[in-house]
ChimeraX commands (.cxc) that place a marker at each C-alpha (Angstrom):
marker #1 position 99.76,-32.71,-218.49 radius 0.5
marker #1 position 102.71,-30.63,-217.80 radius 0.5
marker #1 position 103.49,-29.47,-214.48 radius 0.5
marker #1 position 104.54,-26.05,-215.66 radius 0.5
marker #1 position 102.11,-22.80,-215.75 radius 0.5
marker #1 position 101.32,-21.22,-219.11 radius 0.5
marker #1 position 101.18,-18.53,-217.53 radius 0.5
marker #1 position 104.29,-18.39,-215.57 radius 0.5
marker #1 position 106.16,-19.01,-218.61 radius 0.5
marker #1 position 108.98,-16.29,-219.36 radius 0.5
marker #1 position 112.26,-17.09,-221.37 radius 0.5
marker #1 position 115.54,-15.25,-221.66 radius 0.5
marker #1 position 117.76,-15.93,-224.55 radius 0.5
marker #1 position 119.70,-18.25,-222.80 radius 0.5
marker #1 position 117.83,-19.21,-219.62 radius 0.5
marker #1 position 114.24,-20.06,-218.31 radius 0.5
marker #1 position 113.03,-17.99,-215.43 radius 0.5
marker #1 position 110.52,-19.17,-213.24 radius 0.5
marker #1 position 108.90,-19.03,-209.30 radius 0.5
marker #1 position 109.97,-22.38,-208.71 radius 0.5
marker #1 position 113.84,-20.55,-207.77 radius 0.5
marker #1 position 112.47,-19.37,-204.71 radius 0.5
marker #1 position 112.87,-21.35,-201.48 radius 0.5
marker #1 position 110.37,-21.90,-198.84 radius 0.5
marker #1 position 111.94,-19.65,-196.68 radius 0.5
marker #1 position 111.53,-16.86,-199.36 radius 0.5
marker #1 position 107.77,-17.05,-199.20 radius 0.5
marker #1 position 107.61,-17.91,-195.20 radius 0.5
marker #1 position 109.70,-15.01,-194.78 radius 0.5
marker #1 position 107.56,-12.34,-196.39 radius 0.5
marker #1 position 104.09,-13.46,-194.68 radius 0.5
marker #1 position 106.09,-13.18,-191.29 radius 0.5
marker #1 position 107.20,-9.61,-192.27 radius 0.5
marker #1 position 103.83,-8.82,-193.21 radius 0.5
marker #1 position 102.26,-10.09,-190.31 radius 0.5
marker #1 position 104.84,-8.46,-188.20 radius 0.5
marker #1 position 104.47,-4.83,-189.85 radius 0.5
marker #1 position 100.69,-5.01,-189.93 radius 0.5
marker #1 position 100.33,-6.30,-186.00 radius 0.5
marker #1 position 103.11,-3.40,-185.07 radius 0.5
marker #1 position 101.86,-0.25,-187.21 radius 0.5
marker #1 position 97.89,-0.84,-187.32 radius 0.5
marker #1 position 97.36,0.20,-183.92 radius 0.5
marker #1 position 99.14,3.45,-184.57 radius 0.5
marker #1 position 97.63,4.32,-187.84 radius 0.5
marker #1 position 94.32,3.21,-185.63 radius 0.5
marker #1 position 95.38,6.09,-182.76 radius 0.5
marker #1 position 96.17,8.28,-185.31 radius 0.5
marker #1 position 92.72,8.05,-187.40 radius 0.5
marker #1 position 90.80,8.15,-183.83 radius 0.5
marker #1 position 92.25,11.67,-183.28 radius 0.5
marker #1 position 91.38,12.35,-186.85 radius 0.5
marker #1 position 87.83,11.17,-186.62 radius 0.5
marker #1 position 86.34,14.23,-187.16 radius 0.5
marker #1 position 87.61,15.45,-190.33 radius 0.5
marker #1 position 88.04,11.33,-191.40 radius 0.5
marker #1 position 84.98,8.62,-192.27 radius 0.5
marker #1 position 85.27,5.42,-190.72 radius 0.5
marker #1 position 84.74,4.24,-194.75 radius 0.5
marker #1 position 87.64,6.75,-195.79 radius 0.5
marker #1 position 89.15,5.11,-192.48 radius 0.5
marker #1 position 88.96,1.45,-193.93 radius 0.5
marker #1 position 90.33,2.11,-197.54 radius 0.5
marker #1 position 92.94,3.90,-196.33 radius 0.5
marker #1 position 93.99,0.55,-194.34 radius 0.5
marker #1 position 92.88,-1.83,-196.81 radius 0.5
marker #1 position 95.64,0.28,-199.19 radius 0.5
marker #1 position 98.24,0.65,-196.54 radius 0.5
marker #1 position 98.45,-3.29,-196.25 radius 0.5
marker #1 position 97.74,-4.48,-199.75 radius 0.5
marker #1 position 100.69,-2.25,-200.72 radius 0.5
marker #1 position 102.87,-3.45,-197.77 radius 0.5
marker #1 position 102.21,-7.04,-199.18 radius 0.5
marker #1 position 102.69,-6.52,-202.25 radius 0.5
marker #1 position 106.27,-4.83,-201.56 radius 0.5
marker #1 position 106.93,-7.67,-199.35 radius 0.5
marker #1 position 106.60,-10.05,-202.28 radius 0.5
marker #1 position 108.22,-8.40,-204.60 radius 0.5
marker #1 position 111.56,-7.46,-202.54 radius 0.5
marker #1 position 111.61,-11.29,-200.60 radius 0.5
marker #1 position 110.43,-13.54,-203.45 radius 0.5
marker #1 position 110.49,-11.77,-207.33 radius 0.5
marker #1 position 113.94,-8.86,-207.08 radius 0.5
marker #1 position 115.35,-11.52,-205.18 radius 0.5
marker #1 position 115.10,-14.07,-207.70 radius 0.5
marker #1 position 115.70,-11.15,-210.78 radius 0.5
marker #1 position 112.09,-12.22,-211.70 radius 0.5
marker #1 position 108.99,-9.07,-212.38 radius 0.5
marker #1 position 105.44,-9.27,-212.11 radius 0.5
marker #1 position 105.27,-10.85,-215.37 radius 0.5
marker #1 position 106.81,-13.69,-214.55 radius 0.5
marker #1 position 104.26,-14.32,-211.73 radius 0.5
marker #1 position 101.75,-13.87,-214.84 radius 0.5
marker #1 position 100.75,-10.58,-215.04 radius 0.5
marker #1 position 100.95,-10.02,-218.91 radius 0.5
marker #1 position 98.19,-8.67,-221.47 radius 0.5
marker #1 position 95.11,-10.69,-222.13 radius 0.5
marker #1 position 92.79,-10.70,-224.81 radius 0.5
marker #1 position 89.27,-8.72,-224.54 radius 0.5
marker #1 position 87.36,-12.09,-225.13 radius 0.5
marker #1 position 88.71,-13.14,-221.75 radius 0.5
marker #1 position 88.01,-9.58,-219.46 radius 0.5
marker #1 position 84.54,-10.10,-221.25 radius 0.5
marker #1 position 84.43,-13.51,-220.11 radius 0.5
marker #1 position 85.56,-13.40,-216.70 radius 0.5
marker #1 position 82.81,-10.55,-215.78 radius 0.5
marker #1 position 79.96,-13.14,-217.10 radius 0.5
marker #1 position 81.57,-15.64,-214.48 radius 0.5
marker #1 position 81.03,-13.52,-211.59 radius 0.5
marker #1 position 77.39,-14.02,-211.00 radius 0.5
marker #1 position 77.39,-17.89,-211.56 radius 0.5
marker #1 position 80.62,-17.76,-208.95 radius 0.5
marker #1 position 78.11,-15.52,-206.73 radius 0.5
marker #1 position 75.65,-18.11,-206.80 radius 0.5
marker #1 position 77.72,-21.02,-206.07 radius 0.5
marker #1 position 79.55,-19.59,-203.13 radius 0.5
marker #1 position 76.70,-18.37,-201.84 radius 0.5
marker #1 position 75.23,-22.02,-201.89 radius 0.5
marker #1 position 78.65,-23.31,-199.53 radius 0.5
marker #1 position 77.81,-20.79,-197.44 radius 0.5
marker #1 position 74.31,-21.58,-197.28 radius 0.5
marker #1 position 75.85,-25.06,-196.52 radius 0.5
marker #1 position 77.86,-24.14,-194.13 radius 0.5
marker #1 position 75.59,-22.58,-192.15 radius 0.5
marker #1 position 73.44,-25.54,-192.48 radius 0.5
marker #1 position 75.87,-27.84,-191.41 radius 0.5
marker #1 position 77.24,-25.84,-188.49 radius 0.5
marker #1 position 75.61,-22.83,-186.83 radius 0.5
marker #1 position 72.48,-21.24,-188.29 radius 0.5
marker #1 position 73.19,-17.96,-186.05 radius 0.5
marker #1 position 76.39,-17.05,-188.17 radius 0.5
marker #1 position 76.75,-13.56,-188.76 radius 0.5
marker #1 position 79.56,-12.63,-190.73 radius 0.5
marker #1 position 81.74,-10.17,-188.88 radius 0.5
marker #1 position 83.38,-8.69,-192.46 radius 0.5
marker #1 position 79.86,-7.01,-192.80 radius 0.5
marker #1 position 80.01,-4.89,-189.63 radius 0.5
marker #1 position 83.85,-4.08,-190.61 radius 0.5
marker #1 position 82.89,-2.58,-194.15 radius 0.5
marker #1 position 79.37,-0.87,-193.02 radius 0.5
marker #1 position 80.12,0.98,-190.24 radius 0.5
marker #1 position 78.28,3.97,-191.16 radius 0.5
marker #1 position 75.35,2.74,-192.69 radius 0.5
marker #1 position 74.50,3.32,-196.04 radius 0.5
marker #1 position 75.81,6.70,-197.52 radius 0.5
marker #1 position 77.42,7.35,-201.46 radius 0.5
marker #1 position 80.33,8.66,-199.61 radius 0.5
marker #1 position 80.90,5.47,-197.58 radius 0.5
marker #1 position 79.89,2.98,-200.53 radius 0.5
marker #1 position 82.42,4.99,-202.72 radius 0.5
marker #1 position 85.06,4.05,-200.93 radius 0.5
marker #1 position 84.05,1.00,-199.75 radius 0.5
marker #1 position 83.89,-0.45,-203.19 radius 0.5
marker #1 position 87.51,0.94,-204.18 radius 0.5
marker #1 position 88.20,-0.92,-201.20 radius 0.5
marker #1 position 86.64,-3.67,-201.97 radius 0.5
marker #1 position 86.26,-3.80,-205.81 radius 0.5
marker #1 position 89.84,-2.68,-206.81 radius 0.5
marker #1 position 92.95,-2.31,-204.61 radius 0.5
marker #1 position 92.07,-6.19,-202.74 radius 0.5
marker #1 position 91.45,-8.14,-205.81 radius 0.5
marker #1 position 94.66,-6.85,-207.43 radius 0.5
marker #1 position 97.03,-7.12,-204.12 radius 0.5
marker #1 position 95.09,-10.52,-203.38 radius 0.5
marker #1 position 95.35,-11.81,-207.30 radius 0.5
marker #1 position 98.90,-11.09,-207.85 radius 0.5
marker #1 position 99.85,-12.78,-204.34 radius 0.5
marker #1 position 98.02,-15.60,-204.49 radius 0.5
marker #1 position 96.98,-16.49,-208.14 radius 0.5
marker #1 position 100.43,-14.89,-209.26 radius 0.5
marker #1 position 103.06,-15.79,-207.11 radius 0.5
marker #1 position 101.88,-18.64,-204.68 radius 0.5
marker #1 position 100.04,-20.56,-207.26 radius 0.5
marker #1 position 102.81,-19.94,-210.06 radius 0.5
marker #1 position 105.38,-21.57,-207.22 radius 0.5
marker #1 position 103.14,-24.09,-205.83 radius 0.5
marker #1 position 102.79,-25.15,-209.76 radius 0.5
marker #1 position 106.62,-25.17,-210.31 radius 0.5
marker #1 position 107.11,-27.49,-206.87 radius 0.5
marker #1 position 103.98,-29.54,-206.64 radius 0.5
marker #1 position 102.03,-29.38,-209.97 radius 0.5
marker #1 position 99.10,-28.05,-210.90 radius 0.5
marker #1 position 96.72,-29.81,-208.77 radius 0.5
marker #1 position 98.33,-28.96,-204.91 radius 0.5
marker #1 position 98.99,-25.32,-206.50 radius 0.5
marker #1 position 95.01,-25.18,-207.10 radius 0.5
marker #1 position 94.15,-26.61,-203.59 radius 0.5
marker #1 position 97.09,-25.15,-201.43 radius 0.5
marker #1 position 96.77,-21.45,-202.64 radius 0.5
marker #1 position 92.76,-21.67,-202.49 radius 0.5
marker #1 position 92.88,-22.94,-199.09 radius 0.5
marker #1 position 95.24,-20.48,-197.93 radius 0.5
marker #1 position 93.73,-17.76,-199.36 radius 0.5
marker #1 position 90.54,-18.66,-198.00 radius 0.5
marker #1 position 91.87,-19.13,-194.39 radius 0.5
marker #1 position 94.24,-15.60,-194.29 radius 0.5
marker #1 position 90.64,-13.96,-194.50 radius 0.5
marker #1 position 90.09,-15.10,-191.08 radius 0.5
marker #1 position 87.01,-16.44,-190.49 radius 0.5
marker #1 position 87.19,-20.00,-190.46 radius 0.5
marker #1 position 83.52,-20.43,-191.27 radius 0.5
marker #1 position 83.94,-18.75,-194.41 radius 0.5
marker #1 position 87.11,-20.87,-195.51 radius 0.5
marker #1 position 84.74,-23.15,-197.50 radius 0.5
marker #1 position 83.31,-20.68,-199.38 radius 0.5
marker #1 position 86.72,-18.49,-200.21 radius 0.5
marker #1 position 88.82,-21.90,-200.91 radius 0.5
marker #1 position 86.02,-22.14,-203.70 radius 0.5
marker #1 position 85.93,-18.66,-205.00 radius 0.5
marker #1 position 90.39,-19.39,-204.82 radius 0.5
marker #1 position 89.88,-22.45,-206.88 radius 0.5
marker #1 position 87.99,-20.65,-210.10 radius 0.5
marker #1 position 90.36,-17.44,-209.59 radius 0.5
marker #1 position 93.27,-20.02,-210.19 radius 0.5
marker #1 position 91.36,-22.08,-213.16 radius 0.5
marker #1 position 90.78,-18.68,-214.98 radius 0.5
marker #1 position 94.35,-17.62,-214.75 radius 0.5
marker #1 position 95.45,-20.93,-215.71 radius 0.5
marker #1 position 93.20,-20.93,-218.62 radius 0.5
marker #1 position 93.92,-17.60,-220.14 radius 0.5
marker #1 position 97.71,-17.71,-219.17 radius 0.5
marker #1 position 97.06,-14.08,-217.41 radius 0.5
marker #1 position 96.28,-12.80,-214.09 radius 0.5
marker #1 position 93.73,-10.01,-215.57 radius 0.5
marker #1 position 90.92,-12.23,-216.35 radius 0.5
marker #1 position 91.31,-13.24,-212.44 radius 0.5
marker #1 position 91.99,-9.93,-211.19 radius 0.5
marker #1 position 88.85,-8.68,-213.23 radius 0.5
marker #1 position 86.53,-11.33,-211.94 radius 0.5
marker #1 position 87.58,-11.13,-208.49 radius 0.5
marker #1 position 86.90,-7.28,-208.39 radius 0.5
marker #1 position 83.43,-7.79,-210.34 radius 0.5
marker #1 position 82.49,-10.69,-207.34 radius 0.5
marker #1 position 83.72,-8.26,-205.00 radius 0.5
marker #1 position 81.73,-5.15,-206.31 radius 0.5
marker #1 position 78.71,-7.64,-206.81 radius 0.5
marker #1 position 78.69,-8.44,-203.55 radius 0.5
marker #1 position 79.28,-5.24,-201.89 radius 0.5
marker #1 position 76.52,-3.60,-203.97 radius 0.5
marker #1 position 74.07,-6.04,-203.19 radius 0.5
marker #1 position 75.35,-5.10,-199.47 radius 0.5
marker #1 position 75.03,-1.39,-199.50 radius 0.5
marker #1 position 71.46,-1.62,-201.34 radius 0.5
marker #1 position 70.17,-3.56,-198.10 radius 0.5
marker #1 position 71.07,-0.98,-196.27 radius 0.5
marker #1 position 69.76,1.54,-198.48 radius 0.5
marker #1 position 66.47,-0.18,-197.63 radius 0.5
marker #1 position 66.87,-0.15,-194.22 radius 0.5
marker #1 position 68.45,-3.90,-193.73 radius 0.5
marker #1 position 70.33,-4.31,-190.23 radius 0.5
marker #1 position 72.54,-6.40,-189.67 radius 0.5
marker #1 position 72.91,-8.13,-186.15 radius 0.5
marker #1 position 76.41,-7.79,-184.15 radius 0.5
marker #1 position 78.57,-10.80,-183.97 radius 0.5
marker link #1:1,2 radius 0.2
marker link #1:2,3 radius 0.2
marker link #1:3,4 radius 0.2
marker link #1:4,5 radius 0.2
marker link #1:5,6 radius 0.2
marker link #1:6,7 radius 0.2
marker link #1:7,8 radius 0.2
marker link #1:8,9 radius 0.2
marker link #1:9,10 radius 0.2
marker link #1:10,11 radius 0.2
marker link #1:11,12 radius 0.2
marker link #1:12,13 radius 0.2
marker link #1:13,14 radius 0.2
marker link #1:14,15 radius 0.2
marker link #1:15,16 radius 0.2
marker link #1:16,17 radius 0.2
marker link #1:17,18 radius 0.2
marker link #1:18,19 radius 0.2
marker link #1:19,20 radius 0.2
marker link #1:20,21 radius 0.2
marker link #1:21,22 radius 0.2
marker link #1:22,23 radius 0.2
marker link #1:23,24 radius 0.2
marker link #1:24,25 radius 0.2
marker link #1:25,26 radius 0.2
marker link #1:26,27 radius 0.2
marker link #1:27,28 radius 0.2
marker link #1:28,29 radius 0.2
marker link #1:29,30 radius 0.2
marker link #1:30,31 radius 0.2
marker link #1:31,32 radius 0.2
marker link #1:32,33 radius 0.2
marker link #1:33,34 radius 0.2
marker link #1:34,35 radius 0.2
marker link #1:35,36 radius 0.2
marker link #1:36,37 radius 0.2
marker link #1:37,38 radius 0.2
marker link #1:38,39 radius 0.2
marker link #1:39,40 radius 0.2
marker link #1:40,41 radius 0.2
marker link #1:41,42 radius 0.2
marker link #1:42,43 radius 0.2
marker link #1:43,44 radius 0.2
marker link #1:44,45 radius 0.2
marker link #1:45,46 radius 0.2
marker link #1:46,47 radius 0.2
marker link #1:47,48 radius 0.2
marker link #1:48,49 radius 0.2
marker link #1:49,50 radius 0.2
marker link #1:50,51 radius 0.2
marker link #1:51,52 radius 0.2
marker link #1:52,53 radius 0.2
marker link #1:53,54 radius 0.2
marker link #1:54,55 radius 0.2
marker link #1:55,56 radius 0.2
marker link #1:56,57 radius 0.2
marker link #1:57,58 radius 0.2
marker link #1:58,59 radius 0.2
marker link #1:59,60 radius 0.2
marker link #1:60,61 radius 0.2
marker link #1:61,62 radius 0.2
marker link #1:62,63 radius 0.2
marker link #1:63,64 radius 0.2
marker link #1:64,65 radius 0.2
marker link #1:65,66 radius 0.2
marker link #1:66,67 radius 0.2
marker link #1:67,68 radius 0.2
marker link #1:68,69 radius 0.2
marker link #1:69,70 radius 0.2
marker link #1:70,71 radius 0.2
marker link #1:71,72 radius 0.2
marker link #1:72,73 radius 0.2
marker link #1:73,74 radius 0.2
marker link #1:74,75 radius 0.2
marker link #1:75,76 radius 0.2
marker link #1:76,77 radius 0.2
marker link #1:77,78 radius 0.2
marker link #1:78,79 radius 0.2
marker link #1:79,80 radius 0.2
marker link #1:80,81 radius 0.2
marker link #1:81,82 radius 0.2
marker link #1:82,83 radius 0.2
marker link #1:83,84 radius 0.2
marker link #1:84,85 radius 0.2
marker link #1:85,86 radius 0.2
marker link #1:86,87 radius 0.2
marker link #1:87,88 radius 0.2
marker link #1:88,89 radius 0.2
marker link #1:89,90 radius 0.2
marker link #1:90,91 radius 0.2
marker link #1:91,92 radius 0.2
marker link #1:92,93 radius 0.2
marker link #1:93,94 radius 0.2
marker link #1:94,95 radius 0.2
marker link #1:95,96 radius 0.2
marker link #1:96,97 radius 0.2
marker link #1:97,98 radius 0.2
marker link #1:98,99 radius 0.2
marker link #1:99,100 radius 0.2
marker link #1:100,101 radius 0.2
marker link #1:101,102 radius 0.2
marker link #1:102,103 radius 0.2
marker link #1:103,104 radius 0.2
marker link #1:104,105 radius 0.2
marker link #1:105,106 radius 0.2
marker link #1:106,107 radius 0.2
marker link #1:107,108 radius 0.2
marker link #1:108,109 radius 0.2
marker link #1:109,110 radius 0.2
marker link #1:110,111 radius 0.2
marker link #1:111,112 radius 0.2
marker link #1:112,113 radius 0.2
marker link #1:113,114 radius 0.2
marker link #1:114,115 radius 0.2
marker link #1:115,116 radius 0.2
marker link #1:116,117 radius 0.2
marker link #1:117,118 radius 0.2
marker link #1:118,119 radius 0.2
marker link #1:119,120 radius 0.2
marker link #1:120,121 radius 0.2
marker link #1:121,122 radius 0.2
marker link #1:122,123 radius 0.2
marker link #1:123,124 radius 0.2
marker link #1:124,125 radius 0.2
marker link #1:125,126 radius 0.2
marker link #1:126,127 radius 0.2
marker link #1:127,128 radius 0.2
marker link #1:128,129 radius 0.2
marker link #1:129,130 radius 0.2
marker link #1:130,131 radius 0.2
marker link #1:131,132 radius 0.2
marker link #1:132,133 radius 0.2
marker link #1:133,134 radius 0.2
marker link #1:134,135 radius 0.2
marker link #1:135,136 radius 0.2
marker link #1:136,137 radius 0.2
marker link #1:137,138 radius 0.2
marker link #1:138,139 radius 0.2
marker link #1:139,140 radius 0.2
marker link #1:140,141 radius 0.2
marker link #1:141,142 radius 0.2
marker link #1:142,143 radius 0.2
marker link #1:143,144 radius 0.2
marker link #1:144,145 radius 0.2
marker link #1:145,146 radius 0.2
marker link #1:146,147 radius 0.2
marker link #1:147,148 radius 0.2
marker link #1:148,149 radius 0.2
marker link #1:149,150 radius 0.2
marker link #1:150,151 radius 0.2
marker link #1:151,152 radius 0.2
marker link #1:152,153 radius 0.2
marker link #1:153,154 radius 0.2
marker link #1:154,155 radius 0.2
marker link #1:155,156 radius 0.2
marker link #1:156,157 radius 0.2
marker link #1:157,158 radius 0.2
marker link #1:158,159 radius 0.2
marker link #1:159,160 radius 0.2
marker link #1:160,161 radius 0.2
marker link #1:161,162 radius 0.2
marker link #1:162,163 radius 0.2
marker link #1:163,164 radius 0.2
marker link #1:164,165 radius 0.2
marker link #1:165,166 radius 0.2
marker link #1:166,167 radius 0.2
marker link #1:167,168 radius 0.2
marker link #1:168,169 radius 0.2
marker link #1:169,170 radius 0.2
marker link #1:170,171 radius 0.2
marker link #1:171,172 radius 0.2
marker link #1:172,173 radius 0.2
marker link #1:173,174 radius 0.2
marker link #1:174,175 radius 0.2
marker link #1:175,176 radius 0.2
marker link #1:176,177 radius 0.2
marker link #1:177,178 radius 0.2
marker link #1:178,179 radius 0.2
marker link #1:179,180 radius 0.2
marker link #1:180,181 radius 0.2
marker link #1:181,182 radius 0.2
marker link #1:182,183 radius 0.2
marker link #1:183,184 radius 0.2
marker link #1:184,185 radius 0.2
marker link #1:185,186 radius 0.2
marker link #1:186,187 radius 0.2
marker link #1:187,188 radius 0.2
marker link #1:188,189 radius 0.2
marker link #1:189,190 radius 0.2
marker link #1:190,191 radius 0.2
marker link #1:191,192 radius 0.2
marker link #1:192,193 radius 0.2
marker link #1:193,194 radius 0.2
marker link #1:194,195 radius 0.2
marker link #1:195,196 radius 0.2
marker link #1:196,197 radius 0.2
marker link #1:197,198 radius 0.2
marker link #1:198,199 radius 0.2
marker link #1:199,200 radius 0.2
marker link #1:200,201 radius 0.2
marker link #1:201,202 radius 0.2
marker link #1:202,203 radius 0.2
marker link #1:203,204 radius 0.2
marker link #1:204,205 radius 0.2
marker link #1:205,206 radius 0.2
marker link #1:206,207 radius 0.2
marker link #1:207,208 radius 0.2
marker link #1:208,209 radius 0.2
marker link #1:209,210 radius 0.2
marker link #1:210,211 radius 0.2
marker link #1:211,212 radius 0.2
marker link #1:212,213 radius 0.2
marker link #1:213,214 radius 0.2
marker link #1:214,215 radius 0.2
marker link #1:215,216 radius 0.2
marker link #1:216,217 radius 0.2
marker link #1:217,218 radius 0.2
marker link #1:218,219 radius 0.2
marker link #1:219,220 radius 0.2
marker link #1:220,221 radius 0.2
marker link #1:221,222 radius 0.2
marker link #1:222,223 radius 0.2
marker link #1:223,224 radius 0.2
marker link #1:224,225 radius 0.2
marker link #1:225,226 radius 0.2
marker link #1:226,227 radius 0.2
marker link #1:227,228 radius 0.2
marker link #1:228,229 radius 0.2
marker link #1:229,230 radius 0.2
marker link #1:230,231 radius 0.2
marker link #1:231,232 radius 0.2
marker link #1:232,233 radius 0.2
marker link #1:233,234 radius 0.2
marker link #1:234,235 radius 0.2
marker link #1:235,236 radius 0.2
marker link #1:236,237 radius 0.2
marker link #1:237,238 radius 0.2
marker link #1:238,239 radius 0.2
marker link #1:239,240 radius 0.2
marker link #1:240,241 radius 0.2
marker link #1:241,242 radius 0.2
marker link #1:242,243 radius 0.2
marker link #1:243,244 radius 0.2
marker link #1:244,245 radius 0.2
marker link #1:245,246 radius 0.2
marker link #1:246,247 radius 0.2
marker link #1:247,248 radius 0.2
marker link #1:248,249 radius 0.2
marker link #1:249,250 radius 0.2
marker link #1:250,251 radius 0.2
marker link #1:251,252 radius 0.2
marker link #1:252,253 radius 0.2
marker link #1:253,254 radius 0.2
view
């Protein structure tokens, strides 16, 4: 089996472009930045909603964050890793797909639901039956409300999955692929993408939902089928969420 992403694949007429050109330091570099510009400016943004708070939902409050640093990450890939290296987005694999595969990766979502929903059953098994998730609280902080679940799921079921696919299933995996082969690129992006969510108990669970993003982009040879059946997961889950609440679920503070 070649080492070398379908996907990734993009030829010039006299040259072969790929992720593998960037260094270590490329990629090191921009999560750095990114951790540096999100740790400085979210406590002003923060200040600066608080005085807001009256003409501003904490929901509104949270999507407008959840843009503000999917956007900064994504401009931090593209200036450190892809202009640098005269590469584009498709080159990290983000190239039309056939409707067979959108249809396709929407039909995965509940069996995906299901099985990461039994390793975190696991997991709580395993380690500590009083695990509450602290992501919950973060994304319902008003209760249920269309408002708030409007803008939740935008938060949730659109700009994350394709700031988080194109990162992670586009460039990490496409440059893990070109260094290590398919196998580490798999493993190493699934693991990291599980652990930048920070909560290690979910890790187990995330790694998993990493590792079929990764097969279905390897598969189709595009990042849409991934980006499609992340946001459908997402939106699953965050539906299944809000309707709790809409029947009066609580949920208990971490």
């Amino acid at each position: 089996m070649s080492n070398h992403t379908p996907q990734l694949e993009h030829h010039t007429s006299n040259q072969k472009k790929s992720l593998g050109q960037a260094s270590f330091t490329d990629l090191l570099l921009t999560f750095i930045v990114f951790i540096v510009v999100i740790r400085v400016s979210i406590p002003f943004i923060i200040d600066f909603i608080g005085h807001q708070s009256d003409q501003i939902t904490p929901s509104f409050a949270i999507t407008c964050l959840v843009l503000f640093q999917n956007l900064i990450l994504l401009k931090l890939v593209h200036y450190f890793v892809l202009q640098k290296h005269d590469l584009t987005w498709k080159d990290a694999g983000l190239r039309p797909t056939s409707t067979r595969w959108c249809y396709t990766a929407i039909l995965l979502a509940l069996p995906l639901v299901l099985i990461v929903g039994l390793v975190n059953f696991t997991m709580m098994q395993l380690i500590d039956n009083d695990f509450v998730n602290p992501q919950l609280q973060a994304i319902t902080p008003e209760g249920f409300s269309w408002p708030s679940f409007i803008f939740i799921m935008i938060a949730t079921g659109i700009i994350a999955p394709i700031a988080e696919e194109l990162t992670f299933r586009g460039v990490l995996l496409g440059w893990l692929d070109q260094r290590f082969g398919r196998v580490i690129a798999i493993i190493g992006s699934s693991l990291f993408f599980g652990s930048v969510h920070g909560v290690p108990m979910l890790i187990p669970a995330l790694s998993v939902a990493g590792i079929a993003f990764a097969l279905l982009a390897y598969r189709s040879r595009s990042l849409w089928p991934p980006i499609i059946l992340h946001a459908t997961f997402n939106m699953f889950m965050t539906s299944t969420l809000f309707y709790a609440l809409s029947q009066g679920a609580s949920f208990p503070q971490p």
